[in-house]
C-alpha atoms as an extended CHARMM CRD file, in Angstrom:
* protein
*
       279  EXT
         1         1  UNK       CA             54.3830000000      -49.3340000000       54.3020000000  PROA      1               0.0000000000
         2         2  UNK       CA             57.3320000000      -46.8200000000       55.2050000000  PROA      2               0.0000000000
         3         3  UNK       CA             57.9800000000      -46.3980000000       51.2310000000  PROA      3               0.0000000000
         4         4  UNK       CA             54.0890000000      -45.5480000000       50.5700000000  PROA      4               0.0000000000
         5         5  UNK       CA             54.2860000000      -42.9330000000       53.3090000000  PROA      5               0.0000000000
         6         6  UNK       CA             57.1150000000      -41.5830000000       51.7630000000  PROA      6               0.0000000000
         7         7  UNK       CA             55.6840000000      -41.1050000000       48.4510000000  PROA      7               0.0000000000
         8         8  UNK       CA             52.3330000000      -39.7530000000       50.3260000000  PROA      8               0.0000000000
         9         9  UNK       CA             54.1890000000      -37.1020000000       51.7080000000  PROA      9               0.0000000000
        10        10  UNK       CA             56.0640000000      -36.1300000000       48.7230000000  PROA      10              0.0000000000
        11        11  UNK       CA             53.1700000000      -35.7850000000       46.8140000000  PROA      11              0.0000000000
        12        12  UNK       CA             51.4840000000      -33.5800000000       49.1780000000  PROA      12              0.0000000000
        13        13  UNK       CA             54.2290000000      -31.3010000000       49.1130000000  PROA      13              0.0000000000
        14        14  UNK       CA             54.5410000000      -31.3070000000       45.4320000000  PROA      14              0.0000000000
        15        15  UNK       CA             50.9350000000      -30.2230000000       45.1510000000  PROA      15              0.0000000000
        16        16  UNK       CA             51.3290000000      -27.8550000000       48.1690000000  PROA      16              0.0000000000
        17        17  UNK       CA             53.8010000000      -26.2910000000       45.7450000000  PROA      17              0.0000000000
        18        18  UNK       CA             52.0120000000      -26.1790000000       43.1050000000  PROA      18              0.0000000000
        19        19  UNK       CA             48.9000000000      -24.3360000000       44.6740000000  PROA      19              0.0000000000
        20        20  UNK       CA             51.5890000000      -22.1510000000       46.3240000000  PROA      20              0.0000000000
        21        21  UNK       CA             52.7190000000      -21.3820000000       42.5240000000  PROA      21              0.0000000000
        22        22  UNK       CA             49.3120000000      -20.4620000000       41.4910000000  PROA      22              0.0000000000
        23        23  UNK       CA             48.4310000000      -18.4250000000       43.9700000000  PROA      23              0.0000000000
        24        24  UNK       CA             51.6470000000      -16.2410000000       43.7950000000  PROA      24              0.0000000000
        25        25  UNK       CA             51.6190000000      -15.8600000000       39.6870000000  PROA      25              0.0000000000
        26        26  UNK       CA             47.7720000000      -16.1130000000       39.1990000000  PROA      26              0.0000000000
        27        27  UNK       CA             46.5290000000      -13.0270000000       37.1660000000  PROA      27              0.0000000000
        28        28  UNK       CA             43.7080000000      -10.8240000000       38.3770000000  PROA      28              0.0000000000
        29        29  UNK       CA             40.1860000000      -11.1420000000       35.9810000000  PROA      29              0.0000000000
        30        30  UNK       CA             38.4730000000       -8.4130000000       36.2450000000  PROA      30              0.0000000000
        31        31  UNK       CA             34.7540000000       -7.6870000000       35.1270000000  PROA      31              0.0000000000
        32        32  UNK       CA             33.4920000000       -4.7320000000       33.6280000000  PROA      32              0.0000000000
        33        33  UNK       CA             30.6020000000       -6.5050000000       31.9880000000  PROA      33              0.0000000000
        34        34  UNK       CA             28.6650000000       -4.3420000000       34.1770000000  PROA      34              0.0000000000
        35        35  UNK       CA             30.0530000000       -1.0320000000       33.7140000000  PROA      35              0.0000000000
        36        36  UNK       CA             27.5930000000        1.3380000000       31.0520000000  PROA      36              0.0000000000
        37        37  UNK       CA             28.6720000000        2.2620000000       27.2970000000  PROA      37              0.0000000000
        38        38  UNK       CA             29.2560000000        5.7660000000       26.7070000000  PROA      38              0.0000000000
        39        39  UNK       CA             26.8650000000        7.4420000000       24.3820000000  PROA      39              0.0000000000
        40        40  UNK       CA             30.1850000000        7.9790000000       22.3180000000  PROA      40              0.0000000000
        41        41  UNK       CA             31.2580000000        4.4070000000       22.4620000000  PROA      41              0.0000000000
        42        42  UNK       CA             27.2660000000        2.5430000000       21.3160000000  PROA      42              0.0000000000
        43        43  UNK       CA             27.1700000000        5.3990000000       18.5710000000  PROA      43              0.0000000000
        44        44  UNK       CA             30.5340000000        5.4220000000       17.3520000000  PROA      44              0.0000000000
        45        45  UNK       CA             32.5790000000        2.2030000000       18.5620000000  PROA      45              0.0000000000
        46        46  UNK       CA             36.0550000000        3.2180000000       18.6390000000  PROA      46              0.0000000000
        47        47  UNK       CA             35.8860000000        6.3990000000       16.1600000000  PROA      47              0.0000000000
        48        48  UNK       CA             34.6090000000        8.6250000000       18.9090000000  PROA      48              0.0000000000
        49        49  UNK       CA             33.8530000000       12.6920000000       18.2230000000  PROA      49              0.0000000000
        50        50  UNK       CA             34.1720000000       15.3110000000       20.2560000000  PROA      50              0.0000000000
        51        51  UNK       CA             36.5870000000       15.8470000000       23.1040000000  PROA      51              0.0000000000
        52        52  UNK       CA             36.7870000000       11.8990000000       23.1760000000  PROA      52              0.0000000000
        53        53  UNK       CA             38.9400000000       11.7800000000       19.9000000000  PROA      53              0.0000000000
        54        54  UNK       CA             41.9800000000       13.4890000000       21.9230000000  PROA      54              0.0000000000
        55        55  UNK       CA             44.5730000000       11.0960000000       23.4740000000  PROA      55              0.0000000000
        56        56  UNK       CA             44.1520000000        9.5650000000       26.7350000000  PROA      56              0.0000000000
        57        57  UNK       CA             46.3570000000       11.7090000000       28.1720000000  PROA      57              0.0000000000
        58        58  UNK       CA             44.7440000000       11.6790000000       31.5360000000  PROA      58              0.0000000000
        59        59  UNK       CA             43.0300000000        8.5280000000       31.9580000000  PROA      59              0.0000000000
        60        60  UNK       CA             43.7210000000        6.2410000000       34.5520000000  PROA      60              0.0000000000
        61        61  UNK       CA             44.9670000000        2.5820000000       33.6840000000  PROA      61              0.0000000000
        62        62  UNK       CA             41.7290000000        1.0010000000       34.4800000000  PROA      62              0.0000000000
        63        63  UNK       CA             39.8370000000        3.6710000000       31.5140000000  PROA      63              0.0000000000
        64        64  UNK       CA             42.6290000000        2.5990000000       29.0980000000  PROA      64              0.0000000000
        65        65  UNK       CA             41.3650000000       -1.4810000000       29.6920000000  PROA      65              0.0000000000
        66        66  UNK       CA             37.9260000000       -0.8140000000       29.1230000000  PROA      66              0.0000000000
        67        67  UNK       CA             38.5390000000        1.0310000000       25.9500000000  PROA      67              0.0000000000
        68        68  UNK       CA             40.1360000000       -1.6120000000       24.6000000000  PROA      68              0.0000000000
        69        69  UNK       CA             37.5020000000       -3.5640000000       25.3760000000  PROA      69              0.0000000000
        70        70  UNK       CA             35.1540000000       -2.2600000000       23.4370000000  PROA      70              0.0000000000
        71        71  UNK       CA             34.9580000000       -3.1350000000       19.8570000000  PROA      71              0.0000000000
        72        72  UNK       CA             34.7810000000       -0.7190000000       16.8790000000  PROA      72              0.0000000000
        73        73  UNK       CA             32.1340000000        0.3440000000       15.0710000000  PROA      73              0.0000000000
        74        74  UNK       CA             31.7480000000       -1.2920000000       11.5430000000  PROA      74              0.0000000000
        75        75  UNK       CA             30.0870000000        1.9580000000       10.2470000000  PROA      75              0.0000000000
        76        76  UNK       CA             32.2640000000        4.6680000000        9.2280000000  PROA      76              0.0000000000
        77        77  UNK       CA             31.2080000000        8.1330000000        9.9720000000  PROA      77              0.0000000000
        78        78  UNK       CA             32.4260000000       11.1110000000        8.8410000000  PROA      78              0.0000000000
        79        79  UNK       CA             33.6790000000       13.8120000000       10.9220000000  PROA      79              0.0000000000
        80        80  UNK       CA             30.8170000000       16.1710000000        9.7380000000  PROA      80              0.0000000000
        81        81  UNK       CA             28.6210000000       13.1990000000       10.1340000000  PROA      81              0.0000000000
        82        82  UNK       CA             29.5640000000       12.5110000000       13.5120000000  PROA      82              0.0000000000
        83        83  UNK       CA             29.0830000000       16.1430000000       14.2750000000  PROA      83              0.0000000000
        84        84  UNK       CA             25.3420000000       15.4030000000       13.2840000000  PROA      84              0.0000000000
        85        85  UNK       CA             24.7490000000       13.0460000000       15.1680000000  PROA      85              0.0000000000
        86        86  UNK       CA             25.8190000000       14.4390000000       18.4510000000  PROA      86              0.0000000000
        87        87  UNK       CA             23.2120000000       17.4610000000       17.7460000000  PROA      87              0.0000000000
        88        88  UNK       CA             20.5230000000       14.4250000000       17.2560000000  PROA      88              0.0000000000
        89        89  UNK       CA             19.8190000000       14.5350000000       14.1620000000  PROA      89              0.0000000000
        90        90  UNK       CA             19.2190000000       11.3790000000       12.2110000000  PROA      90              0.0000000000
        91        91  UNK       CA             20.2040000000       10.0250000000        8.3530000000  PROA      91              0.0000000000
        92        92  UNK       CA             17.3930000000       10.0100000000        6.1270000000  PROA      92              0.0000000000
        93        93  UNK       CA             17.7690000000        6.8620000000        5.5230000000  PROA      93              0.0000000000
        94        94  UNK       CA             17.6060000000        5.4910000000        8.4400000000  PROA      94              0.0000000000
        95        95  UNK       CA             13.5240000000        6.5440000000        7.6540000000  PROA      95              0.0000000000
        96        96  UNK       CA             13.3120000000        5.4080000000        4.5920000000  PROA      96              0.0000000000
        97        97  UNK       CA             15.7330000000        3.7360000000        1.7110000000  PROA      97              0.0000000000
        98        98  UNK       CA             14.0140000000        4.9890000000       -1.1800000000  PROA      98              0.0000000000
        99        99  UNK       CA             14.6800000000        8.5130000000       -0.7590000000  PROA      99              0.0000000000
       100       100  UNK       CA             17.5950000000        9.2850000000       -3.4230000000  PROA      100             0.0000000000
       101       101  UNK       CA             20.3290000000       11.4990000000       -1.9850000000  PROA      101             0.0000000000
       102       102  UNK       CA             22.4610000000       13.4910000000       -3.6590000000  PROA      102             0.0000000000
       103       103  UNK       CA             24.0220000000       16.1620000000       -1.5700000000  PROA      103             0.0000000000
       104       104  UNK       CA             25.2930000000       19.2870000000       -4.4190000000  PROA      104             0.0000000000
       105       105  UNK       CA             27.4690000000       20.6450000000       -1.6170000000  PROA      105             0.0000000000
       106       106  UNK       CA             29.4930000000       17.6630000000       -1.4470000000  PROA      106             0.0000000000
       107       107  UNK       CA             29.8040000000       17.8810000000       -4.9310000000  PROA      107             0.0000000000
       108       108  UNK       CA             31.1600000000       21.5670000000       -6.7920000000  PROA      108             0.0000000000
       109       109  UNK       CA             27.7630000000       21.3470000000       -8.9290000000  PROA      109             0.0000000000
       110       110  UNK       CA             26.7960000000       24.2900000000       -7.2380000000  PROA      110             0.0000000000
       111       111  UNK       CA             26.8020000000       28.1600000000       -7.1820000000  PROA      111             0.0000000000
       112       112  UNK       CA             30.1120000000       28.2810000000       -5.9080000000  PROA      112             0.0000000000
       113       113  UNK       CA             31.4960000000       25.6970000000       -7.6540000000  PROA      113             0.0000000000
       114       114  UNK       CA             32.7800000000       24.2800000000       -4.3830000000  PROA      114             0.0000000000
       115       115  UNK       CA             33.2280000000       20.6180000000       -2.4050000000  PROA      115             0.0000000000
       116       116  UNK       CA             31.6050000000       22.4150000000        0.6910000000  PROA      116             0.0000000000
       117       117  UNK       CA             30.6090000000       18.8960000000        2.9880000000  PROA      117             0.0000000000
       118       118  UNK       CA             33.9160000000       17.1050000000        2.2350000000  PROA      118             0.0000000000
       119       119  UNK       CA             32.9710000000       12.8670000000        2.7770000000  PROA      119             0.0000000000
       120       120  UNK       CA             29.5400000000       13.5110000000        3.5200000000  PROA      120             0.0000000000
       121       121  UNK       CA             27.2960000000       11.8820000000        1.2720000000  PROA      121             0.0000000000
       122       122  UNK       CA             23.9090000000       11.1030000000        3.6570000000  PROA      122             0.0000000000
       123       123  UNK       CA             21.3320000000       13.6460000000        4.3090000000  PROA      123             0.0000000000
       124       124  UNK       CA             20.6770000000       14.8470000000        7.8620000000  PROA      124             0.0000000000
       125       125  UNK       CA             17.0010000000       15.9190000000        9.3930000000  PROA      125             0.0000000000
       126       126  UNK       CA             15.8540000000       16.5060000000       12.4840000000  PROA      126             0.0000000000
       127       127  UNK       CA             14.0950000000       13.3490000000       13.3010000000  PROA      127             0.0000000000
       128       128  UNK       CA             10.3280000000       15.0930000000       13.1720000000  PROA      128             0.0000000000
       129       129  UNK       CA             11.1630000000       16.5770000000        9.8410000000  PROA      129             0.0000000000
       130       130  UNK       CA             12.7630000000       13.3280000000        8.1200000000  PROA      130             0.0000000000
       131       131  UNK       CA              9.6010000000       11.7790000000        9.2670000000  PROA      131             0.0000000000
       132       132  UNK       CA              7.6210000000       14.3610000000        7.1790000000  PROA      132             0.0000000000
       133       133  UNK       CA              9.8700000000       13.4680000000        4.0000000000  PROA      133             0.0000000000
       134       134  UNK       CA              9.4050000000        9.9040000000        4.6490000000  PROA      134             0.0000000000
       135       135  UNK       CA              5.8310000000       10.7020000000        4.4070000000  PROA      135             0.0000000000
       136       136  UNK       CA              6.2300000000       13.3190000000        1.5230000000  PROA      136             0.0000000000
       137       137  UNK       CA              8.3350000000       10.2140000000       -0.6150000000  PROA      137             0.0000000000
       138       138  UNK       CA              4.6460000000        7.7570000000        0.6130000000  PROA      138             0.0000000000
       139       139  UNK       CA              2.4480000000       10.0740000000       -0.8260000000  PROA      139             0.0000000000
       140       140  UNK       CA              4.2670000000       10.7590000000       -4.3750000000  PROA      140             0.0000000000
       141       141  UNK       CA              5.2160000000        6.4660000000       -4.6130000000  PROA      141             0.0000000000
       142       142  UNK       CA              1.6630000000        6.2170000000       -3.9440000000  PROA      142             0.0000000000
       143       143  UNK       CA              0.8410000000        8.3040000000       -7.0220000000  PROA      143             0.0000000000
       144       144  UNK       CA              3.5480000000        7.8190000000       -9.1050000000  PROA      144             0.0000000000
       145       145  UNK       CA              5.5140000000        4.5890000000       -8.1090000000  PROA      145             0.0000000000
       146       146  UNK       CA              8.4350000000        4.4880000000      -10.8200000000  PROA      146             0.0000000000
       147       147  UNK       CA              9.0800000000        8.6460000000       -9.2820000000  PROA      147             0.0000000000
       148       148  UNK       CA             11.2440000000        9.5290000000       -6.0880000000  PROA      148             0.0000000000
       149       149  UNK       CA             12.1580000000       12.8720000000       -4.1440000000  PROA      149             0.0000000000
       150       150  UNK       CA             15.7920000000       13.7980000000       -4.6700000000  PROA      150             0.0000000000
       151       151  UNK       CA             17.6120000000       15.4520000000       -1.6320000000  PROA      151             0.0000000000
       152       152  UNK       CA             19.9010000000       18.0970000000       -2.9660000000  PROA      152             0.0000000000
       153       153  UNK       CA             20.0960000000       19.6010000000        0.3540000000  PROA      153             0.0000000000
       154       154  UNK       CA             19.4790000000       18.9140000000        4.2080000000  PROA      154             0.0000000000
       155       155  UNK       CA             21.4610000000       20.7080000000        7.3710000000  PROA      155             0.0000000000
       156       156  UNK       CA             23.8750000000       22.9110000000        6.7270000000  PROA      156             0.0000000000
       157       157  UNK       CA             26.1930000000       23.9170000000        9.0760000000  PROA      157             0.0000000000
       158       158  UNK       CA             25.8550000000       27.6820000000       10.0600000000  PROA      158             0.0000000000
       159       159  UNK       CA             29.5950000000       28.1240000000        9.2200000000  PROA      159             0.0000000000
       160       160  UNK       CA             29.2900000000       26.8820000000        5.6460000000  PROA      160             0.0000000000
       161       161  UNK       CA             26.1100000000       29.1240000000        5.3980000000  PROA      161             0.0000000000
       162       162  UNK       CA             28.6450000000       32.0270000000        6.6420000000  PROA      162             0.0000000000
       163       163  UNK       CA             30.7910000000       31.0800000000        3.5870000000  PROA      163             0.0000000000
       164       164  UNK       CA             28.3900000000       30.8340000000        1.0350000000  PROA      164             0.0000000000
       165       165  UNK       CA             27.0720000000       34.4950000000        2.2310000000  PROA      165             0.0000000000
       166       166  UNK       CA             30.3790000000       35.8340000000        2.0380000000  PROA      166             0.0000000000
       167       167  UNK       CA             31.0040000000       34.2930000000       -1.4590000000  PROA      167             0.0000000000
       168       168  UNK       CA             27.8410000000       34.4310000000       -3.0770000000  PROA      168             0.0000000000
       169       169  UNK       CA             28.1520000000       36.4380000000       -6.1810000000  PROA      169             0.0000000000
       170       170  UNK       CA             24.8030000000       38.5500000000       -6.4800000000  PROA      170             0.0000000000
       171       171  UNK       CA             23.6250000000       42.3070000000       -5.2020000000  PROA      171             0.0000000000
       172       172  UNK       CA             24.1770000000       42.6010000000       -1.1140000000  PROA      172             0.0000000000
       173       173  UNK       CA             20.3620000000       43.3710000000       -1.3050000000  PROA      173             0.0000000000
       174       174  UNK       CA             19.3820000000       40.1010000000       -3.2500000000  PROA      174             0.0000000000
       175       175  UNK       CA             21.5430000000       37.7060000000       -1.1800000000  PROA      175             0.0000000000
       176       176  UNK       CA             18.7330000000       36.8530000000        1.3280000000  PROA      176             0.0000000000
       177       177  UNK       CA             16.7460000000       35.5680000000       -0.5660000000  PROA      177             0.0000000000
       178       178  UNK       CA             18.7680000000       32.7250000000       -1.5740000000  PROA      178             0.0000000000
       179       179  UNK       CA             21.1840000000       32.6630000000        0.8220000000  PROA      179             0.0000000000
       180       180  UNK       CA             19.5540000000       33.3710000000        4.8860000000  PROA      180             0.0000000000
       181       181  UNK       CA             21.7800000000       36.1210000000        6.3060000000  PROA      181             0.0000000000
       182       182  UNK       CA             24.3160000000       33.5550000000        9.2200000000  PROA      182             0.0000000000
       183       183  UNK       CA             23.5120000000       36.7210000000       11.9270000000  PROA      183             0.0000000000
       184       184  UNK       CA             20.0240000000       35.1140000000       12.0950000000  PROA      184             0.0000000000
       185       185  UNK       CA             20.4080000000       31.5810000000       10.8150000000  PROA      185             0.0000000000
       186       186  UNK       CA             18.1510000000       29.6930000000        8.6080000000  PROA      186             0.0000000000
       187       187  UNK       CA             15.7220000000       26.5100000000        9.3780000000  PROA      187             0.0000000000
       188       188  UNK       CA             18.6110000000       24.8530000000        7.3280000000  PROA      188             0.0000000000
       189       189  UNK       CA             20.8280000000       25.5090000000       10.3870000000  PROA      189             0.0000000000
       190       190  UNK       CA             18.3810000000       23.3690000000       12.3300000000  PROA      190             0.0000000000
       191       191  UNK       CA             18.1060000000       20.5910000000        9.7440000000  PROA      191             0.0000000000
       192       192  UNK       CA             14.2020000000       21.7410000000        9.7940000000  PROA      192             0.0000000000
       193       193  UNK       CA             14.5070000000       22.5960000000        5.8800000000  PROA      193             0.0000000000
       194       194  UNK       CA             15.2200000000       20.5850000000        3.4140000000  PROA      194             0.0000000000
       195       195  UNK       CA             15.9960000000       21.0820000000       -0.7640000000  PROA      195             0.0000000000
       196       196  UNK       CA             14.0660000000       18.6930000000       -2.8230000000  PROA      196             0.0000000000
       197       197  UNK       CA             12.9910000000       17.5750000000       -6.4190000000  PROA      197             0.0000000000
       198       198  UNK       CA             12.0220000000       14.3610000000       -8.4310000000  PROA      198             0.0000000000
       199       199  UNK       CA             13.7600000000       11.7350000000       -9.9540000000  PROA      199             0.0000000000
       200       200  UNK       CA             12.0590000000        8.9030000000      -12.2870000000  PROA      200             0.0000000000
       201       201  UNK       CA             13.8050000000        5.4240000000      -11.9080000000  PROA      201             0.0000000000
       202       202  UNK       CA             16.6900000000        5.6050000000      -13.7900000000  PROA      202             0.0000000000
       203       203  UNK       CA             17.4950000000        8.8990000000      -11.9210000000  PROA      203             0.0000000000
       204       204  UNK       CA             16.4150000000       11.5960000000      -14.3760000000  PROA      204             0.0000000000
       205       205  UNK       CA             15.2840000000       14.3000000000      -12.7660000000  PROA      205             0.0000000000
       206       206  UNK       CA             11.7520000000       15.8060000000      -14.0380000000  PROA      206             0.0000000000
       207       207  UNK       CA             12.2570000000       19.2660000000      -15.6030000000  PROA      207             0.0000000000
       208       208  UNK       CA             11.2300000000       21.8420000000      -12.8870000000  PROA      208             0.0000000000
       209       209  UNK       CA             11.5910000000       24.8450000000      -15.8120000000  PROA      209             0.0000000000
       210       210  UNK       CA             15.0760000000       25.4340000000      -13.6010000000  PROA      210             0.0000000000
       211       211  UNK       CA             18.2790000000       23.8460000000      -12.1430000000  PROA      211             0.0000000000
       212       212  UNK       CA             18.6960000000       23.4460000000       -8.6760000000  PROA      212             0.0000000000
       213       213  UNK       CA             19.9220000000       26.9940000000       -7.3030000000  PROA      213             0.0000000000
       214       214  UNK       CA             19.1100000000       28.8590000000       -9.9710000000  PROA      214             0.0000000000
       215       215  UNK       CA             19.1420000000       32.4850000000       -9.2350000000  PROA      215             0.0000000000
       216       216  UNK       CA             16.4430000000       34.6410000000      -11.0430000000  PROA      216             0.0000000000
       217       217  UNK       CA             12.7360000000       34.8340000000      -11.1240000000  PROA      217             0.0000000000
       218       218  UNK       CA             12.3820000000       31.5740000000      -13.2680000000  PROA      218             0.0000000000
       219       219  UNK       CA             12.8760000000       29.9830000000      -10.0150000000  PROA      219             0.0000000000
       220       220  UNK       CA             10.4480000000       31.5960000000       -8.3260000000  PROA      220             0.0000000000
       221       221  UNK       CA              6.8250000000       30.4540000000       -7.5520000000  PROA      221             0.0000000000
       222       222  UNK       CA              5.7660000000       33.7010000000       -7.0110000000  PROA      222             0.0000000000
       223       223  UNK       CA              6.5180000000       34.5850000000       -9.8730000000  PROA      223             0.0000000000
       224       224  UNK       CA              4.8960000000       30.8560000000      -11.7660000000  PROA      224             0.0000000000
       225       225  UNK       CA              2.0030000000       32.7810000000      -13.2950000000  PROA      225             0.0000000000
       226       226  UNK       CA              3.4490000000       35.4750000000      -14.9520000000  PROA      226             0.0000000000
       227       227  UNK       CA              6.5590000000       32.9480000000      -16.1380000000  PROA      227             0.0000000000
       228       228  UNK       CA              3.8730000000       31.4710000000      -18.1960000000  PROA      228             0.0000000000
       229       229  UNK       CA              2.3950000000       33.9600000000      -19.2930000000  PROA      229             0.0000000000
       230       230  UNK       CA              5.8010000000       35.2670000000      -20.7000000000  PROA      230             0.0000000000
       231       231  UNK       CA              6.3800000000       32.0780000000      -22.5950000000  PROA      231             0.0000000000
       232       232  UNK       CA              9.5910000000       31.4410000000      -20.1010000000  PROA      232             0.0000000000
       233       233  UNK       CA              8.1080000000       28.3520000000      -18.2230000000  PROA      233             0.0000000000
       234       234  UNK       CA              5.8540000000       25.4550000000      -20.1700000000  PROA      234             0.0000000000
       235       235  UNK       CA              2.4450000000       24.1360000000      -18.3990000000  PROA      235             0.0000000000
       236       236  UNK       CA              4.3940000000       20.9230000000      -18.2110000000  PROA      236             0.0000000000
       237       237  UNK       CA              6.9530000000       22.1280000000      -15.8690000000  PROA      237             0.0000000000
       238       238  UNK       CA              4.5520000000       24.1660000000      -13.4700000000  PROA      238             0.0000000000
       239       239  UNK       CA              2.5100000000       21.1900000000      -13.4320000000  PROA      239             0.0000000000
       240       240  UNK       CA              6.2170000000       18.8950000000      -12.1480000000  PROA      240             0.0000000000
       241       241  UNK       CA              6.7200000000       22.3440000000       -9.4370000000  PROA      241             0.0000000000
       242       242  UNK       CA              2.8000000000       21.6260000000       -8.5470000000  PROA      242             0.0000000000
       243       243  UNK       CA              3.5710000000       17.9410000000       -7.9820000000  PROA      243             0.0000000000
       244       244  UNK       CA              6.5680000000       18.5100000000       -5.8720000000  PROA      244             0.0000000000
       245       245  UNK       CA              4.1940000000       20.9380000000       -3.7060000000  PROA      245             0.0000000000
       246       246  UNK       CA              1.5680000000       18.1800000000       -2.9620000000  PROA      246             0.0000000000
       247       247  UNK       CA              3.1010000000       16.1260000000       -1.7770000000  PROA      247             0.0000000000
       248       248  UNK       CA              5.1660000000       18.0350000000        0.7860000000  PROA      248             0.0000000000
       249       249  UNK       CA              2.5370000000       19.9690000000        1.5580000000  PROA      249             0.0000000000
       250       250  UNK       CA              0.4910000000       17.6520000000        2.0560000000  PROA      250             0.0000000000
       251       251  UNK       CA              3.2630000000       15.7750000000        4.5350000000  PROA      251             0.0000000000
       252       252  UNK       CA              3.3300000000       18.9960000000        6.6920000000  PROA      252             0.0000000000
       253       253  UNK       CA              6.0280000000       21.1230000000        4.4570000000  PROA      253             0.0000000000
       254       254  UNK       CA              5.8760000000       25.0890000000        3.8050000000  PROA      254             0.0000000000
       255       255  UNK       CA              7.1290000000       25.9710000000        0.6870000000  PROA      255             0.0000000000
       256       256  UNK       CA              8.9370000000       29.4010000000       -0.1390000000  PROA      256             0.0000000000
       257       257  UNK       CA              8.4070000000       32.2710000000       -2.8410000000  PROA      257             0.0000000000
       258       258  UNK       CA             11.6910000000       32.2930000000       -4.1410000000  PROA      258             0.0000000000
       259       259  UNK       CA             12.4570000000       29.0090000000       -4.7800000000  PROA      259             0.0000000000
       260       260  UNK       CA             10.6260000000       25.6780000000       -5.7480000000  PROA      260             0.0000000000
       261       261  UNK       CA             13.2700000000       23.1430000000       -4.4720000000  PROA      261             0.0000000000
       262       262  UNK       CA             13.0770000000       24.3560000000       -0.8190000000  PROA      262             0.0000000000
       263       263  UNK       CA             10.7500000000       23.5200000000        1.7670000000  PROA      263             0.0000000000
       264       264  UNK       CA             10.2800000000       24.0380000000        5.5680000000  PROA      264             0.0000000000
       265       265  UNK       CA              9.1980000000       21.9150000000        8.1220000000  PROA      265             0.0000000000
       266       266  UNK       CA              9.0880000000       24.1100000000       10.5720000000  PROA      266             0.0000000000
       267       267  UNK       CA              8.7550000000       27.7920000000       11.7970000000  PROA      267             0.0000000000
       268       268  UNK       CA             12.5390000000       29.7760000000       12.8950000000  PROA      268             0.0000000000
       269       269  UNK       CA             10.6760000000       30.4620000000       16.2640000000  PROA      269             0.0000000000
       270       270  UNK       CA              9.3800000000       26.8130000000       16.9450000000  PROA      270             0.0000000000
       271       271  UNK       CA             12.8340000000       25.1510000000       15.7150000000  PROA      271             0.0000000000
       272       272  UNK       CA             14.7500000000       28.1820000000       17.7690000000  PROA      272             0.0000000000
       273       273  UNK       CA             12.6510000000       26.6980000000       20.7810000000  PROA      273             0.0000000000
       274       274  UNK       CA             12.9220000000       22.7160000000       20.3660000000  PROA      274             0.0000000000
       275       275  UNK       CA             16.7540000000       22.5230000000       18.5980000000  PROA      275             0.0000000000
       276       276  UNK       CA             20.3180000000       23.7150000000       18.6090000000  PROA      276             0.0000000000
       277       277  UNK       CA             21.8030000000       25.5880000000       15.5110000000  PROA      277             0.0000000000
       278       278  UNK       CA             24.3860000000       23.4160000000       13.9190000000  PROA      278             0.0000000000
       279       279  UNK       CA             27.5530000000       25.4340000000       14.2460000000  PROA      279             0.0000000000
């Protein structure tokens, strides 16, 4: 009896111990299930723009744990891209797949010869417009289902605008109308305009009489009737320029007199009064 009691008691204490153990090296679990996402952190995961990117320099310990917690983002965005997206603008294709893309200033097939948009390869809209081209790319598939519109341009940043006025190799008095004078911004600025043609299905684009950024009246639609008149532009190609017009039109575009690619989907005063300029 005397031996048992022994043992009882020795085992208390060893358990006694034990708890006494956990209770002194136990680590603390905390939960931040409930804290919020940043806007920065659903968007981007871990590749964050803005002030964000900088170094934690003057977060607190408890910040640094629930940054790590959060896991990165398996899309890759651009810096230019992320820029975008902070304004609220949206990828076209997030509207619709279809819609080729194929950006010239991210290419140096254009006037300047220059890689302008570095990485970025997706078209950005305002989210009312790219709902317009969505529409615009409905209306021509439902016509013509083996065609597509091309995007050759979307936003533009007003500081690349800035550097394509300052380079832009024409007559100071002919450079607004191709290239919208940065003092007063363009609906490009806004991502409210957008530079379009058509492609069939293996990606040849229909002859519009013109390249893309061609600068002269051959480009013009203003000047469409006289063009053919001249001999310089066939029936064929006004009648590719007419399609392209329907159809945006028709989806709530404004074309321009000076060249057939471009298109507006809004006023300057109405897109002053609902966005921001890109900078």
């Amino acid at each position: 009896m005397n031996s048992l009691k022994r043992y009882s008691v020795l085992a208390l204490i060893v358990i006694t111990t034990e708890l006494i153990l956990l209770f002194l090296f136990r680590t603390k679990q905390q939960d931040f299930s409930h804290l919020p996402r940043t806007f920065e952190q659903t968007v981007f995961g871990d590749n964050i723009f803005s002030a964000s990117v900088l170094p934690n320099v003057f977060s607190s310990p408890e910040s640094k744990i629930i940054t790590s917690t959060v896991p990165a983002s398996s899309t890759h965005y651009t810096f230019l891209e992320q820029k975008l997206i902070a304004y609220g603008l949206v990828n076209i294709k997030t509207l619709d797949t279809s819609i080729r893309v194929e950006l010239k200033y991210s290419t140096e097939d254009n006037f300047l010869h220059k890689d302008m948009y570095g990485e970025l390869q997706n078209c950005y809209l305002q989210k009312e417009i790219g709902t317009k081209l969505a529409k615009a790319q409905q209306l021509l598939k439902e016509k013509f289902p083996f065609y597509s519109l091309i995007i050759y341009d979307g936003v533009r940043p007003l500081s690349i605008q800035q550097m394509m006025w300052d380079e832009m190799q024409v007559p100071e008095k002919l450079k607004s109308k191709y290239v919208s004078n940065p003092e007063v911004g363009s609906l490009h600025n806004y991502g409210c305009a957008v530079d379009v043609s058509i492609v069939n299905d293996n990606n040849w684009e229909m002859d519009m009489g013109t390249p893309y950024d061609y600068f002269g009246e051959l480009g013009h639609p203003a000047a469409e009737s006289r063009m053919i008149e001249e001999g310089k532009l066939s029936w064929r190609q006004f009648e590719n320029r007419k399609l392209l017009r329907e159809v945006m039109t028709q989806a709530g575009f404004t074309p321009i007199t000076t060249e057939w690619w471009h298109f507006n989907g809004s006023s300057l005063k109405l897109a002053g009064e609902k966005y921001h300029i890109v900078e």
